[in-house]
GUKOLNU-602404 format. One record per residue: residue in three letters; chain; x, y, z of N, C-alpha, C, O in turn. Coordinates in steps of 0.2 Angstrom, whole numbers, m for minus. Each point is the difference from the previous one (the first is absolute). Layout:
# GUKOLNU-602404
<pt resn="ala" chain="A" n_X="X" n_Y="Y" n_Z="Z" ca_X="X" ca_Y="Y" ca_Z="Z" c_X="X" c_Y="Y" c_Z="Z" o_X="X" o_Y="Y" o_Z="Z"/>
...
This chain:
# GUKOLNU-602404
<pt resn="unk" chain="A" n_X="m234" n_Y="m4" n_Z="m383" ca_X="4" ca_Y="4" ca_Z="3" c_X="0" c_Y="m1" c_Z="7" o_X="5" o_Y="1" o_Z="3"/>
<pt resn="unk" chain="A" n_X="m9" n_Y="m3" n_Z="0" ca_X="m3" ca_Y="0" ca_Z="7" c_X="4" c_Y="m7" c_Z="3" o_X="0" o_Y="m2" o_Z="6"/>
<pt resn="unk" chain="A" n_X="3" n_Y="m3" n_Z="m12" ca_X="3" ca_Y="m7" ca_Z="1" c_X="7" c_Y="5" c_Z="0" o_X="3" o_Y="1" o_Z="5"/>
<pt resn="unk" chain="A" n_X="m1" n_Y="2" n_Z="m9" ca_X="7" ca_Y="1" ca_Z="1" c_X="3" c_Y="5" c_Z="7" o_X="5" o_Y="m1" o_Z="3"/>
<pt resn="unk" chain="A" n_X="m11" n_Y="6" n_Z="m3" ca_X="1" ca_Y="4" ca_Z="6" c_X="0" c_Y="m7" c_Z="8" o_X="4" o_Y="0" o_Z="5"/>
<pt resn="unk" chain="A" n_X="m7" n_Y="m3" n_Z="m6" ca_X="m1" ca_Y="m7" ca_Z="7" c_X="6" c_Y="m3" c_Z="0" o_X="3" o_Y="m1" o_Z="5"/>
<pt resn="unk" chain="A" n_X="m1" n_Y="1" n_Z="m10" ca_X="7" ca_Y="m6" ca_Z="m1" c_X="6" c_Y="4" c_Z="2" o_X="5" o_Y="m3" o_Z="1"/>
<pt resn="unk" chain="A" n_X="m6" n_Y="11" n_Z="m3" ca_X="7" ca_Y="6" ca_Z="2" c_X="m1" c_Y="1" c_Z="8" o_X="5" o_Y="2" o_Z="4"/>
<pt resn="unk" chain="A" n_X="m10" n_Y="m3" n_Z="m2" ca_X="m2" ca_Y="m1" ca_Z="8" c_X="1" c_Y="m5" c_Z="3" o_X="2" o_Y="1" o_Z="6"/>
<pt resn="unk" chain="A" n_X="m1" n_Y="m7" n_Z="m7" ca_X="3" ca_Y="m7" ca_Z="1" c_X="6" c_Y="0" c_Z="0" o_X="3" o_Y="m3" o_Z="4"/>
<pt resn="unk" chain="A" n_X="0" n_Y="6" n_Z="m10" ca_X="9" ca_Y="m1" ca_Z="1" c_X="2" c_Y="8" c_Z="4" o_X="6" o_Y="1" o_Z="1"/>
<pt resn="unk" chain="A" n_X="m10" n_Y="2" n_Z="1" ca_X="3" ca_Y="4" ca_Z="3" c_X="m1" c_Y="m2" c_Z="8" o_X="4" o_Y="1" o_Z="5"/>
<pt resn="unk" chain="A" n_X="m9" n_Y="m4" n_Z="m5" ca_X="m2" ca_Y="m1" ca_Z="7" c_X="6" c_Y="m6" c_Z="3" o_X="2" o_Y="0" o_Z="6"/>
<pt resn="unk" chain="A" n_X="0" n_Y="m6" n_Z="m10" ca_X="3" ca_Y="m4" ca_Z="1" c_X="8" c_Y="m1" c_Z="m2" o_X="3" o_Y="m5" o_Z="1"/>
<pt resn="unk" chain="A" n_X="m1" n_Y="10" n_Z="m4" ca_X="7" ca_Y="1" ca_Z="m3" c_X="4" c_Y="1" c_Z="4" o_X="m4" o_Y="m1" o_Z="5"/>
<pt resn="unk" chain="A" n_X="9" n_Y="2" n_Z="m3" ca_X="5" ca_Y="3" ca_Z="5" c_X="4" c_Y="3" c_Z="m3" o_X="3" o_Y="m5" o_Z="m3"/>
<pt resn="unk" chain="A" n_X="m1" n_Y="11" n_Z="1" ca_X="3" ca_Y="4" ca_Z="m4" c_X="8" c_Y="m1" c_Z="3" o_X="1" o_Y="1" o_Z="6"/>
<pt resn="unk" chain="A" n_X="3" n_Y="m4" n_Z="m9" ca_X="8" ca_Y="m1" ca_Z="1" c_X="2" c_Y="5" c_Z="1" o_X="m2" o_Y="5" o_Z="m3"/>
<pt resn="unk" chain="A" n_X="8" n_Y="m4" n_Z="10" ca_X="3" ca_Y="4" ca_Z="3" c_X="4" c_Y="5" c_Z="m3" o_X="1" o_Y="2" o_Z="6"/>
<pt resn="unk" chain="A" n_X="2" n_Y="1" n_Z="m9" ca_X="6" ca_Y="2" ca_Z="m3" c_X="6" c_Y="1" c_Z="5" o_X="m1" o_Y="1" o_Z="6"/>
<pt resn="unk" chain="A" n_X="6" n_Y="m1" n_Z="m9" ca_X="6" ca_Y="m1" ca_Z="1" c_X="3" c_Y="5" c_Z="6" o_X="5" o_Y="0" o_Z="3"/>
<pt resn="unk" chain="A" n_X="m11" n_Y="5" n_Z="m5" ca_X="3" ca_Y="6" ca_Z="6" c_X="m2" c_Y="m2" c_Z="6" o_X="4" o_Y="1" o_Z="5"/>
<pt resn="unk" chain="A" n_X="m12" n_Y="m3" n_Z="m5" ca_X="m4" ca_Y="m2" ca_Z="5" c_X="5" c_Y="m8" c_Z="4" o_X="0" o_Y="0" o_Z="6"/>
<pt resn="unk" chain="A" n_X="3" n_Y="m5" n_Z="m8" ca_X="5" ca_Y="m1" ca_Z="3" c_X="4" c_Y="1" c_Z="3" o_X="1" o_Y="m1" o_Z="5"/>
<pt resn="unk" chain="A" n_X="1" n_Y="3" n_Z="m8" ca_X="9" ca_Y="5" ca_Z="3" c_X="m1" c_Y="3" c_Z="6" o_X="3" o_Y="m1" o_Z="5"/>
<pt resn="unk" chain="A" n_X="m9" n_Y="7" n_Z="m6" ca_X="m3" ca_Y="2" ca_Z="6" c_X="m2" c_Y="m5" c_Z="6" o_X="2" o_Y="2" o_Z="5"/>
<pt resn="unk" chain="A" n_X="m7" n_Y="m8" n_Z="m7" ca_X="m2" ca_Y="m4" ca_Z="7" c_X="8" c_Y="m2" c_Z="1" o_X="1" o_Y="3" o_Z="6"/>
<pt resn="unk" chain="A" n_X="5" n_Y="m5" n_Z="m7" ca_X="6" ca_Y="m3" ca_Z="m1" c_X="3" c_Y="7" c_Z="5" o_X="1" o_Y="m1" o_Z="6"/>
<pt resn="unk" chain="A" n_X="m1" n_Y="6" n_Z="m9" ca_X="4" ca_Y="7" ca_Z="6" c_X="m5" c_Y="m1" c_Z="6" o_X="3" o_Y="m1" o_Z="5"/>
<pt resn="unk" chain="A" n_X="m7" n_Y="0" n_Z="m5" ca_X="m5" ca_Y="2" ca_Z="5" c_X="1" c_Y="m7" c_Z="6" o_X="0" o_Y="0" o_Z="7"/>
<pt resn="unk" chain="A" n_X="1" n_Y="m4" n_Z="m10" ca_X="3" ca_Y="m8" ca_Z="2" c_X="5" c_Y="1" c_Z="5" o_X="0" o_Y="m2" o_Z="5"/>
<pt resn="unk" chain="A" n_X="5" n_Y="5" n_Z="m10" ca_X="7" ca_Y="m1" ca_Z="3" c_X="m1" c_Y="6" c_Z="5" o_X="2" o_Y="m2" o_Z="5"/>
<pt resn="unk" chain="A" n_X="m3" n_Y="8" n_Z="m5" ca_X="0" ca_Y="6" ca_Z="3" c_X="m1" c_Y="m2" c_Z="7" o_X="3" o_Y="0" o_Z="5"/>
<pt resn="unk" chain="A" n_X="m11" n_Y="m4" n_Z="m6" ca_X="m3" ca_Y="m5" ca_Z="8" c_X="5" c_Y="m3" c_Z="2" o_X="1" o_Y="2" o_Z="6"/>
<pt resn="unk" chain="A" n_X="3" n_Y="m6" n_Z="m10" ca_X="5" ca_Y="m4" ca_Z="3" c_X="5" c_Y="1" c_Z="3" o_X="3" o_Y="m4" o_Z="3"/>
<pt resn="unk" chain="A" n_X="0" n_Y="10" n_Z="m3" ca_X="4" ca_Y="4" ca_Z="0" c_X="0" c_Y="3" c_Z="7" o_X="3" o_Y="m1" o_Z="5"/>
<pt resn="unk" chain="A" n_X="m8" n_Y="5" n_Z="m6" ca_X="m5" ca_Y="3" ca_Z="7" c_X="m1" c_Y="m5" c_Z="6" o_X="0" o_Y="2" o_Z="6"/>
<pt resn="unk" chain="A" n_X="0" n_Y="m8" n_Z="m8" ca_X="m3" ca_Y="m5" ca_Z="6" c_X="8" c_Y="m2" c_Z="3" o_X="2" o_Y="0" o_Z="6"/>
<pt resn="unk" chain="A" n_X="2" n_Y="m3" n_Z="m13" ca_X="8" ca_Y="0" ca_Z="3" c_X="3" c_Y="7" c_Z="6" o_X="4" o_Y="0" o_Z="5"/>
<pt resn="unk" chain="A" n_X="m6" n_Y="6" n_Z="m8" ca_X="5" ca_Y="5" ca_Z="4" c_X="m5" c_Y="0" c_Z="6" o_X="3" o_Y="1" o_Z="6"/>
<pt resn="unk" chain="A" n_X="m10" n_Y="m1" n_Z="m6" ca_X="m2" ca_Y="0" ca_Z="7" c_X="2" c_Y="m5" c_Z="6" o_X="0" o_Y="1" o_Z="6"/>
<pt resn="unk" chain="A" n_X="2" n_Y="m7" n_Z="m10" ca_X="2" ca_Y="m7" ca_Z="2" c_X="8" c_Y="3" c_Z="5" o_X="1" o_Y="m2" o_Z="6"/>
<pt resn="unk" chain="A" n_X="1" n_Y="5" n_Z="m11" ca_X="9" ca_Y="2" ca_Z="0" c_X="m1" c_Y="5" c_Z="6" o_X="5" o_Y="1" o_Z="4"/>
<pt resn="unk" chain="A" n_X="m11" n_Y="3" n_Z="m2" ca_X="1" ca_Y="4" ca_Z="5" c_X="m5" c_Y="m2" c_Z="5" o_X="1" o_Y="3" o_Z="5"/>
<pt resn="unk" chain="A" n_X="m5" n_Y="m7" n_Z="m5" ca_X="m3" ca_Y="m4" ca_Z="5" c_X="6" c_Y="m4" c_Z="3" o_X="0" o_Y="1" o_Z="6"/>
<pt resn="unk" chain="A" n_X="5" n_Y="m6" n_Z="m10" ca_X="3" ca_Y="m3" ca_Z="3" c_X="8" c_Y="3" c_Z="5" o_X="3" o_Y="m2" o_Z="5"/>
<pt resn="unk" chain="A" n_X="m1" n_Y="9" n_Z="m10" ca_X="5" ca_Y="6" ca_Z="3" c_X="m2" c_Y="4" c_Z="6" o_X="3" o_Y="4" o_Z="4"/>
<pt resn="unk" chain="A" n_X="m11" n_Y="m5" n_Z="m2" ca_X="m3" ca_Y="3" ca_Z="7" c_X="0" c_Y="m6" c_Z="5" o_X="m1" o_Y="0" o_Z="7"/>
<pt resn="unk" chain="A" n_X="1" n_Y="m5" n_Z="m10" ca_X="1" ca_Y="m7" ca_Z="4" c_X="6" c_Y="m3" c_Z="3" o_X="0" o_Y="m2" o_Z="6"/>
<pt resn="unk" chain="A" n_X="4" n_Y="4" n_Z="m10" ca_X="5" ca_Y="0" ca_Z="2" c_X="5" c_Y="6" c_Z="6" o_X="4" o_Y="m1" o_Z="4"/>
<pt resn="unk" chain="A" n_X="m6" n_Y="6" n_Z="m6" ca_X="m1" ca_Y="8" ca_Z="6" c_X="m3" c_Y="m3" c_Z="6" o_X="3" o_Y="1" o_Z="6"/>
<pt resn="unk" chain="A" n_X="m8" n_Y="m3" n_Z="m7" ca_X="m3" ca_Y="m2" ca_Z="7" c_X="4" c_Y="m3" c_Z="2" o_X="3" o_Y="1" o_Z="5"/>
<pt resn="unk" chain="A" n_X="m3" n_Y="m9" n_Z="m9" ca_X="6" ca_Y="m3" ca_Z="5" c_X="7" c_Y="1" c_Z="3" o_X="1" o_Y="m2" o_Z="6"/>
<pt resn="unk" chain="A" n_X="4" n_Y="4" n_Z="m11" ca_X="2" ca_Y="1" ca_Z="2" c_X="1" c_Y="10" c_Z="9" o_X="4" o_Y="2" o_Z="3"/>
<pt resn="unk" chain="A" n_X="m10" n_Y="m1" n_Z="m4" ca_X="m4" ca_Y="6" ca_Z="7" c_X="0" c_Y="m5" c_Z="5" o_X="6" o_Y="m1" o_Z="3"/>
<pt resn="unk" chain="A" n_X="m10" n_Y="m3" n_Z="m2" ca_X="m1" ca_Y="m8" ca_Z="2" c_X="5" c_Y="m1" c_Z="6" o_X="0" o_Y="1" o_Z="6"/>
<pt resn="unk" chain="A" n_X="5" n_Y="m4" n_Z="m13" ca_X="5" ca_Y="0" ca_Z="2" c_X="5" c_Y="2" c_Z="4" o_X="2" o_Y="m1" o_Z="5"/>
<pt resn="unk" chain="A" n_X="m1" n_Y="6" n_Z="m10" ca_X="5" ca_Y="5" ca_Z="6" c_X="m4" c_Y="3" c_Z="7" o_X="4" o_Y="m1" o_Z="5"/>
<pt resn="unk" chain="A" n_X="m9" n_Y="3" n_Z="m2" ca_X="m4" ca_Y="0" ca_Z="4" c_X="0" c_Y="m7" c_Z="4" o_X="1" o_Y="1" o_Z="6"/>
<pt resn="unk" chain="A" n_X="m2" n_Y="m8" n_Z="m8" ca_X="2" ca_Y="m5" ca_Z="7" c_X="6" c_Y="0" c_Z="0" o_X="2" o_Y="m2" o_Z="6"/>
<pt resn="unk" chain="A" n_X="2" n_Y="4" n_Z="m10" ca_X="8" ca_Y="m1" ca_Z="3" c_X="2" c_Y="6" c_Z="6" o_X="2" o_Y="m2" o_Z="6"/>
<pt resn="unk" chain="A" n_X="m6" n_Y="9" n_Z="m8" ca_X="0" ca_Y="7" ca_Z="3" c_X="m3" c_Y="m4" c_Z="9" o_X="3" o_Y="1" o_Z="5"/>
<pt resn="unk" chain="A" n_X="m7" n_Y="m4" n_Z="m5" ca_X="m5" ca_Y="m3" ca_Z="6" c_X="2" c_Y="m5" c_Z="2" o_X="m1" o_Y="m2" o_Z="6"/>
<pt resn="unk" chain="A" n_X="5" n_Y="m2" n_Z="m11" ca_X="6" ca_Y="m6" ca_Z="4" c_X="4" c_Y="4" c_Z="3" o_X="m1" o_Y="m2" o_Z="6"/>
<pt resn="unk" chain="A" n_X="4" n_Y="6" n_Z="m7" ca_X="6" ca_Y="5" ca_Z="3" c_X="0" c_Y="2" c_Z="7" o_X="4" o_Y="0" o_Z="5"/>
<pt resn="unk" chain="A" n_X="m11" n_Y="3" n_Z="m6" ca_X="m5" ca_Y="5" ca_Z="5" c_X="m2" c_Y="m7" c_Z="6" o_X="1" o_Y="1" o_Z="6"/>
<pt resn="unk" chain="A" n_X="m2" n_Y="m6" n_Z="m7" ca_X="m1" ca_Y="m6" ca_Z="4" c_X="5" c_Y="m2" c_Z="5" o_X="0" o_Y="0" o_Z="6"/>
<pt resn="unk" chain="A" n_X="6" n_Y="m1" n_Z="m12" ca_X="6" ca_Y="m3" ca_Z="3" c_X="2" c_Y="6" c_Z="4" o_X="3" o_Y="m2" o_Z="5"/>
<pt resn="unk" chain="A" n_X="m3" n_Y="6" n_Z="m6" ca_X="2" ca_Y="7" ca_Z="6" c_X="m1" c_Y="0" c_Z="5" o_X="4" o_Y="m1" o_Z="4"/>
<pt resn="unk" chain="A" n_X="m10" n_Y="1" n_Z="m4" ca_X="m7" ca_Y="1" ca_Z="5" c_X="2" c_Y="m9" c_Z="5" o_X="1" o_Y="0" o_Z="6"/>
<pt resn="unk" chain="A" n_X="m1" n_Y="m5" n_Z="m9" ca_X="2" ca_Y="m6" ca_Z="2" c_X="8" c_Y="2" c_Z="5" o_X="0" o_Y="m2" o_Z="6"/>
<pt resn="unk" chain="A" n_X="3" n_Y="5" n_Z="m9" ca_X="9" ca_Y="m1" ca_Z="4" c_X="m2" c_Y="6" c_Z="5" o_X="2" o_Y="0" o_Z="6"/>
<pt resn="unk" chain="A" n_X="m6" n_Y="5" n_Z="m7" ca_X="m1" ca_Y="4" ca_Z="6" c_X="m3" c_Y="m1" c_Z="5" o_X="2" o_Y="3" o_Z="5"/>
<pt resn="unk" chain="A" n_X="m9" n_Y="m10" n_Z="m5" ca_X="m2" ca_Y="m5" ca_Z="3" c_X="4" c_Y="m3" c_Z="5" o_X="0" o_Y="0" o_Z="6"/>
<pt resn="unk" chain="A" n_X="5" n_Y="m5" n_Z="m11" ca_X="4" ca_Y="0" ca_Z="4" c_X="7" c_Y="4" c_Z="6" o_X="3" o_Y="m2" o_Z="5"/>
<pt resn="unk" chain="A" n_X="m3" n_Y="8" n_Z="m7" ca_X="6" ca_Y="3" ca_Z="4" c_X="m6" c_Y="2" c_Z="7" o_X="2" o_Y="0" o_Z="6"/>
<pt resn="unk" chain="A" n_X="m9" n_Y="2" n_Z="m9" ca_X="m3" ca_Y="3" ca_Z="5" c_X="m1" c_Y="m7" c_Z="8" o_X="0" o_Y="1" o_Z="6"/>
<pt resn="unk" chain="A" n_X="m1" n_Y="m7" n_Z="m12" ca_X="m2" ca_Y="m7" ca_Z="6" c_X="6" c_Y="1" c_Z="4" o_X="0" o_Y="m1" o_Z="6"/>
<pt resn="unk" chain="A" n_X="5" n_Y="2" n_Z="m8" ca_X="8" ca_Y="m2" ca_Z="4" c_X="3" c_Y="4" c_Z="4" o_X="4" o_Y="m2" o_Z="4"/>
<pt resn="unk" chain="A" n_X="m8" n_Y="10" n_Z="m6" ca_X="0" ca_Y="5" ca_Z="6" c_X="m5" c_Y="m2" c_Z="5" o_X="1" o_Y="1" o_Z="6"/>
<pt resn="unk" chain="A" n_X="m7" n_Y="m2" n_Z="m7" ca_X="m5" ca_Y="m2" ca_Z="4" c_X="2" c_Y="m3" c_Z="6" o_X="0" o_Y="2" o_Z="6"/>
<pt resn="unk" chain="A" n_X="5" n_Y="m11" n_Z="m10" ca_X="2" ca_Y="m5" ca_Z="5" c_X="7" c_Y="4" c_Z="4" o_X="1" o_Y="m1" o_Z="6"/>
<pt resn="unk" chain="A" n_X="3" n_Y="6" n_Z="m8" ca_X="3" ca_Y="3" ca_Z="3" c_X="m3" c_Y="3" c_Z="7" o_X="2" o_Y="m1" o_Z="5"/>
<pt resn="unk" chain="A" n_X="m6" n_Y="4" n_Z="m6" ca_X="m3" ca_Y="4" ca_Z="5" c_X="m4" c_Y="m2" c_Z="4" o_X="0" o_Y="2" o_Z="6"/>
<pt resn="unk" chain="A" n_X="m3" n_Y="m9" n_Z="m8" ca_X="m1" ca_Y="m4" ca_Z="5" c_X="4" c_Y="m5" c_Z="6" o_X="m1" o_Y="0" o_Z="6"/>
<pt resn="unk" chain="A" n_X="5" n_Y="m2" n_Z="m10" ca_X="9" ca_Y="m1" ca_Z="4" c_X="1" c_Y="7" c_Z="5" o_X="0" o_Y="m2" o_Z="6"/>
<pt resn="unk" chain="A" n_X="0" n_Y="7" n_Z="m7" ca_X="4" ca_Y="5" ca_Z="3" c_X="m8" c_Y="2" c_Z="6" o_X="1" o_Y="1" o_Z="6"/>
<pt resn="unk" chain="A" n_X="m7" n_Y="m1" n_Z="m8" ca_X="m5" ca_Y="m1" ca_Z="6" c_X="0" c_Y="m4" c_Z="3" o_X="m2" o_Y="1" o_Z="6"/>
<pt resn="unk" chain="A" n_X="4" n_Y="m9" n_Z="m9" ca_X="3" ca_Y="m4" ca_Z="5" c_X="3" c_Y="0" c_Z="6" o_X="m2" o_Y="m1" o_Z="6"/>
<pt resn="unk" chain="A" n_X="8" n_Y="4" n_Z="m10" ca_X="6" ca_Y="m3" ca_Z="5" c_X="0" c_Y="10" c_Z="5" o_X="4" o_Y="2" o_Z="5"/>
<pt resn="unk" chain="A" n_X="m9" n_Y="3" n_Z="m8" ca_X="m2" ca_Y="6" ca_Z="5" c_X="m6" c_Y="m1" c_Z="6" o_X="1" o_Y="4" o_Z="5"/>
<pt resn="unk" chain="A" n_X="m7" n_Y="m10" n_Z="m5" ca_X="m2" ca_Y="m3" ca_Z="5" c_X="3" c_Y="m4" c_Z="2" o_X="m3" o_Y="m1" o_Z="5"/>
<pt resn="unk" chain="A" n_X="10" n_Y="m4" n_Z="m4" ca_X="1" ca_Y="m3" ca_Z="4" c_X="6" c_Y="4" c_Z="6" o_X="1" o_Y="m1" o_Z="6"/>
<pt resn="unk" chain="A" n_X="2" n_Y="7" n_Z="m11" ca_X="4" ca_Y="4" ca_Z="2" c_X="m6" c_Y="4" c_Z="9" o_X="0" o_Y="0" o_Z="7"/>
<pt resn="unk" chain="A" n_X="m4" n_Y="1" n_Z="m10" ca_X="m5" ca_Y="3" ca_Z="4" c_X="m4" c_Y="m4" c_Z="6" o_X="m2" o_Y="3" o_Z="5"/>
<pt resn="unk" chain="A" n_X="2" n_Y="m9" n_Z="m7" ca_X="m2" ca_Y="m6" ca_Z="4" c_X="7" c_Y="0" c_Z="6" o_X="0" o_Y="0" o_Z="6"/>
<pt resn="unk" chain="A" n_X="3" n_Y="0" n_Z="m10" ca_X="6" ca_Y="1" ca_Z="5" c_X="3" c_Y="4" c_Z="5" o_X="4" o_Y="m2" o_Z="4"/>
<pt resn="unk" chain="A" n_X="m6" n_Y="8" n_Z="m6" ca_X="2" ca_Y="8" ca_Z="4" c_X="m8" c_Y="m1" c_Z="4" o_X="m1" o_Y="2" o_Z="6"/>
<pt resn="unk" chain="A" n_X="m5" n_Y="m6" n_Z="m9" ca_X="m5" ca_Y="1" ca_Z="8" c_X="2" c_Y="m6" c_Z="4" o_X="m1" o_Y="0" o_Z="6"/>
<pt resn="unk" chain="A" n_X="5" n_Y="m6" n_Z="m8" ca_X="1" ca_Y="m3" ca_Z="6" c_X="6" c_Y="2" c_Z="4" o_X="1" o_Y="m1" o_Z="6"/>
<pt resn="unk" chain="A" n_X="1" n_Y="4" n_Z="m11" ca_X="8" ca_Y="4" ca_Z="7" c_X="m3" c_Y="2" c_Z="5" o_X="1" o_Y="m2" o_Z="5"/>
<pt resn="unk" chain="A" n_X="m7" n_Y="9" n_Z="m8" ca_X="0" ca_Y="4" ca_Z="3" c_X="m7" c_Y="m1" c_Z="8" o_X="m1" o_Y="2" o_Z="6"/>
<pt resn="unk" chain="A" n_X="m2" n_Y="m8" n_Z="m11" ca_X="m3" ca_Y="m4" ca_Z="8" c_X="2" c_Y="m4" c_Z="6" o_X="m3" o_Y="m2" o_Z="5"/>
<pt resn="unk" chain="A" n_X="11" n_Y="0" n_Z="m8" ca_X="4" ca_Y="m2" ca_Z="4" c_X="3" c_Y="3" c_Z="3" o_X="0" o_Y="m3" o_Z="6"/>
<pt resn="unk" chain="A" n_X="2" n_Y="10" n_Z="m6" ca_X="4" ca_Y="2" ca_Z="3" c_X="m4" c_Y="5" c_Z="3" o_X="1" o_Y="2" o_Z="6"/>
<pt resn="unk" chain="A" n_X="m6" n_Y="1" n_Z="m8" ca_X="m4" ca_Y="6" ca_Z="3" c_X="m6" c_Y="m2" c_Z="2" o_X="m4" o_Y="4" o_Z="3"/>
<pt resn="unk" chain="A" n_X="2" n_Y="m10" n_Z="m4" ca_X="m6" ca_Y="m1" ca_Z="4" c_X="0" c_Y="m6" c_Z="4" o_X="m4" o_Y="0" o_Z="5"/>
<pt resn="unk" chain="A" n_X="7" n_Y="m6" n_Z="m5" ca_X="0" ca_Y="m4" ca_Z="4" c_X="6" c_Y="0" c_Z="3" o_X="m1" o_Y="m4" o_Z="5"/>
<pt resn="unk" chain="A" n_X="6" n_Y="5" n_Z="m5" ca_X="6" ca_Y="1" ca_Z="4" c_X="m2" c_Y="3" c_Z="6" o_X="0" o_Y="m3" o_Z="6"/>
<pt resn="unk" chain="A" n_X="m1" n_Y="10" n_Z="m8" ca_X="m3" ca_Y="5" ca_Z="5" c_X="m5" c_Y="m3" c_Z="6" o_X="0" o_Y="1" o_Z="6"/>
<pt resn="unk" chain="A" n_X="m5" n_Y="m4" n_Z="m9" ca_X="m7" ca_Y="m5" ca_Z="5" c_X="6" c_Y="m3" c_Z="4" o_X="1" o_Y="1" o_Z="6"/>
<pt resn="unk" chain="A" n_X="3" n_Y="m5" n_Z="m10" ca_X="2" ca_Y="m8" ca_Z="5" c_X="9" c_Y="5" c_Z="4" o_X="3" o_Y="m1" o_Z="5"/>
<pt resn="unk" chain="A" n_X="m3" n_Y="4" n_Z="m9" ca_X="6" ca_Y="6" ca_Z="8" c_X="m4" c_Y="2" c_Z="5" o_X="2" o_Y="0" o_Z="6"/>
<pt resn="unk" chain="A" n_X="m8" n_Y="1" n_Z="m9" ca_X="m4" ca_Y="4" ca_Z="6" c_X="m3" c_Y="m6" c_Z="6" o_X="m1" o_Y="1" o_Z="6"/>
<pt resn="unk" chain="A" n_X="0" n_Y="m5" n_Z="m10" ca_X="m1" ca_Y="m6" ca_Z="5" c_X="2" c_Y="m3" c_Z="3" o_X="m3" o_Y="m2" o_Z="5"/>
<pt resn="unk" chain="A" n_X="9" n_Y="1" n_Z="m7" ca_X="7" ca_Y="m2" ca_Z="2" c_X="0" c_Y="6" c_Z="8" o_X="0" o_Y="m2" o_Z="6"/>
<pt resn="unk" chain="A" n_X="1" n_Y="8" n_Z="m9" ca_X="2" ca_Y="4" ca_Z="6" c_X="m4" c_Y="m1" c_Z="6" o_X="2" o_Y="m1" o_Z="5"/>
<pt resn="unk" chain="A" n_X="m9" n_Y="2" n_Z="m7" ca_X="m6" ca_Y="0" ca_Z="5" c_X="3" c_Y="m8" c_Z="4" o_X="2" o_Y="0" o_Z="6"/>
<pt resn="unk" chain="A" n_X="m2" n_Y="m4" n_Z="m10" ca_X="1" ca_Y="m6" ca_Z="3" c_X="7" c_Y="0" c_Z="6" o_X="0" o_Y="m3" o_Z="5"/>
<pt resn="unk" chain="A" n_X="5" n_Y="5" n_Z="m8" ca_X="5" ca_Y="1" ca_Z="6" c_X="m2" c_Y="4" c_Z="4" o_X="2" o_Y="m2" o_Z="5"/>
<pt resn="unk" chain="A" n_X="m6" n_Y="8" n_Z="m5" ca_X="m1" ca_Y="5" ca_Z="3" c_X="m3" c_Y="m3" c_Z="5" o_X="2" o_Y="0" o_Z="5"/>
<pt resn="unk" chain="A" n_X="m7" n_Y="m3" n_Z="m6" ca_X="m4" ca_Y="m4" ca_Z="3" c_X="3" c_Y="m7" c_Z="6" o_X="m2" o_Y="m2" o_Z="5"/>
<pt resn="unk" chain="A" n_X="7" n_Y="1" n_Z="m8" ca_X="4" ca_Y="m6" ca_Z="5" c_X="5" c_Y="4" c_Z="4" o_X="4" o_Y="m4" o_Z="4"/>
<pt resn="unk" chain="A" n_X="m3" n_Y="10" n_Z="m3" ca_X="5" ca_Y="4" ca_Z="3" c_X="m4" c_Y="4" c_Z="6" o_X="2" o_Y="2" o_Z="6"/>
<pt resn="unk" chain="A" n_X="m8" n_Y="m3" n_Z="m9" ca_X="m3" ca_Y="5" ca_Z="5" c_X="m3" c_Y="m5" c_Z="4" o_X="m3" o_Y="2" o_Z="5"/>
């Protein structure tokens, strides 16, 4: 008896009891379910991928926009600058000019009449 109880322990211990049919089916749902799971993760991993870029996107066009703005404002402002420099220009030469009149006529004129005068003043007398 002790020979057949060892050899009921041998095939138990070494047998692999076959699966049944339910027990497939189940690893088989459990399979595809994974599957399924990993695809729609995939489908929403890659529909926030494309969210982002397309954000991205719109966003450097928005900052393209905002550049070239800022760019032609750039510009109008350099061209008033150059204007204003022109008009200081030509507002010191203007000024240059009103002080050489005014040394002409009111400061050295006046010296060389006055000398003038003295000077006949002086041959008369």
């Amino acid at each position: 008896m002790n020979v057949h109880s060892g050899s009921a322990n041998y095939e138990s211990d070494s047998v692999v009891p076959f699966a049944s049919k339910n027990a497939v089916s189940d690893d088989a749902d459990q399979l595809d379910k994974a599957g399924q799971t990993i695809l729609k993760l995939l489908h929403k991993a890659a529909g926030v991928a494309e969210e982002n870029s397309r954000y991205a996107l719109d966003m450097a066009q928005k900052l393209s926009h905002q550049l070239r703005a800022a760019e032609d404002r750039i510009a109008e402002l350099e061209a008033e600058v150059e204007l204003y420099r022109d008009k200081a220009d030509r507002a010191e030469q203007w000024l240059h000019k009103v002080y050489t009149e005014i040394e002409e006529r009111f400061i050295r004129q006046p010296t060389e009449k006055r000398r003038a005068m003295l000077a006949s003043a002086g041959r008369r007398a």
